[in-house]
C-alpha positions, -999 to +999 in steps of 0.1 A: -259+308-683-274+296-715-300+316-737-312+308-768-300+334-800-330+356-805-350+343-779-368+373-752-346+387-729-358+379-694-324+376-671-326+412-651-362+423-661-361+449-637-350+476-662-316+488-675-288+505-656-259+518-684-227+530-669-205+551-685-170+532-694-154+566-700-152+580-668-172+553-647-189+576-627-223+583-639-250+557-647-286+562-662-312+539-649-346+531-667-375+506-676-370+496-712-396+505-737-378+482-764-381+442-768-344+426-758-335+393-774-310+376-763-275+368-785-245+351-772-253+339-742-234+304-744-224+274-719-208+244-725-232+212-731-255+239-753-248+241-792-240+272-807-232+286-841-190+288-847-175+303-884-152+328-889-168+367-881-159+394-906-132+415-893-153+446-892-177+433-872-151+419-844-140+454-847-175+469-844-183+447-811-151+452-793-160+489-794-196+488-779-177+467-755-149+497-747-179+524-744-210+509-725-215+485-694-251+473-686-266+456-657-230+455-642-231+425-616-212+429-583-198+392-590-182+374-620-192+353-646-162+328-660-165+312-694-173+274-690-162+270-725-125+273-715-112+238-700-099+253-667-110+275-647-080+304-641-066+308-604-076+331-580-043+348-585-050+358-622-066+389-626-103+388-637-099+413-669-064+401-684-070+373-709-059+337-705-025+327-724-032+326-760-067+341-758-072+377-766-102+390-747-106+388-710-125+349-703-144+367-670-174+391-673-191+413-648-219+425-669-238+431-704-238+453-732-273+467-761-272+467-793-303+486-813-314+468-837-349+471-858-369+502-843-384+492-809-356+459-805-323+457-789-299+425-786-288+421-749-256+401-753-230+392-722-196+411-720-180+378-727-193+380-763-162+392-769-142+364-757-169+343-775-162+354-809-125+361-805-115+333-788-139+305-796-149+315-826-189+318-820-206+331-850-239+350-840-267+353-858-268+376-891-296+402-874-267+407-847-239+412-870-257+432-892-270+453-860-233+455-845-218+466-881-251+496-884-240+512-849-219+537-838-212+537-800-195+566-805-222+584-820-241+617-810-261+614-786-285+635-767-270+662-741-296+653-713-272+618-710-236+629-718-217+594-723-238+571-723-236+555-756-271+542-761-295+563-787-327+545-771-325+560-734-366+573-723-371+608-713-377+595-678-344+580-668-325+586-634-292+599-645-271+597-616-234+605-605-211+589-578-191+612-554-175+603-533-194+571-529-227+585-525-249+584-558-264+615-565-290+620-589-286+646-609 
């Protein structure tokens, strides 16, 4: 699925649900009061920036994408930029041969940028920048290089690494395969 860098995030307008990657169990769900633009959502037959991304910031994104899962999909999304697709046998979140991110995607990941902005970006962004070398733009980077996923955030929403979450977001919690809100 191809989106344009910067351009308004309109792929699941129905609000944001951010899961927390540490333990996986609880999930905050919300209608965002920020704009979303889009960065890094690429397809083959679509041009895209490529150049070399600055080691910190390849550092920076794989960590947003070890701590925070948004919109998580119940299927998968397979990078068309690779020239086969992998077999059925090949587990979804090991990477190719040769490739060192996973080529398969199940969801999204926020980056704030300036106040009242995030960039909503695919997990394969990743994949993108480490194994095809896609360059994104400058307000990304520069976004991705000023965040800490790790950083303090309120109590109310213990791991979920997002400062930007509304007062009036469901936090919830899976036991036992029933969600509970809590």
């Amino acid at each position: 699925m191809f989106y344009e860098d910067l351009s308004r995030y309109t792929y699941a307008d129905a609000g944001e649900v951010f899961s927390d990657r540490v333990d996986g169990m609880r999930f905050v769900s919300f209608r965002p009061a920020y704009e979303r633009l889009n960065v890094g959502w690429l397809e083959s037959g679509h041009r895209w920036t490529a150049g070399p991304a600055p080691q910190a910031f390849t550092d920076g994104l794989l960590a947003i994408l070890e701590s925070q899962e948004v919109n998580a999909m119940l299927g998968l999304h397979e990078c068309d930029l690779c020239p086969a697709s992998l077999p059925d046998s090949h587990p979804w979140y090991t990477p190719r041969p040769g490739h060192l991110r996973a080529s398969e995607g199940t969801g999204e990941i926020r980056v704030p940028g300036a106040p009242g902005t995030v960039f909503a970006a695919p997990q394969l962004i990743g994949h993108y920048v480490a194994d095809h070398g896609y360059l994104p733009p400058d307000p990304f980077v520069d976004a991705v290089l000023a965040f800490d996923p790790y950083g303090p955030w309120p109590a109310r929403f213990p791991g979920i690494r997002f400062p930007w979450v509304p007062d009036d977001a469901i936090l919830r919690h899976v036991d036992d395969g029933e969600f509970l809100d809590i």
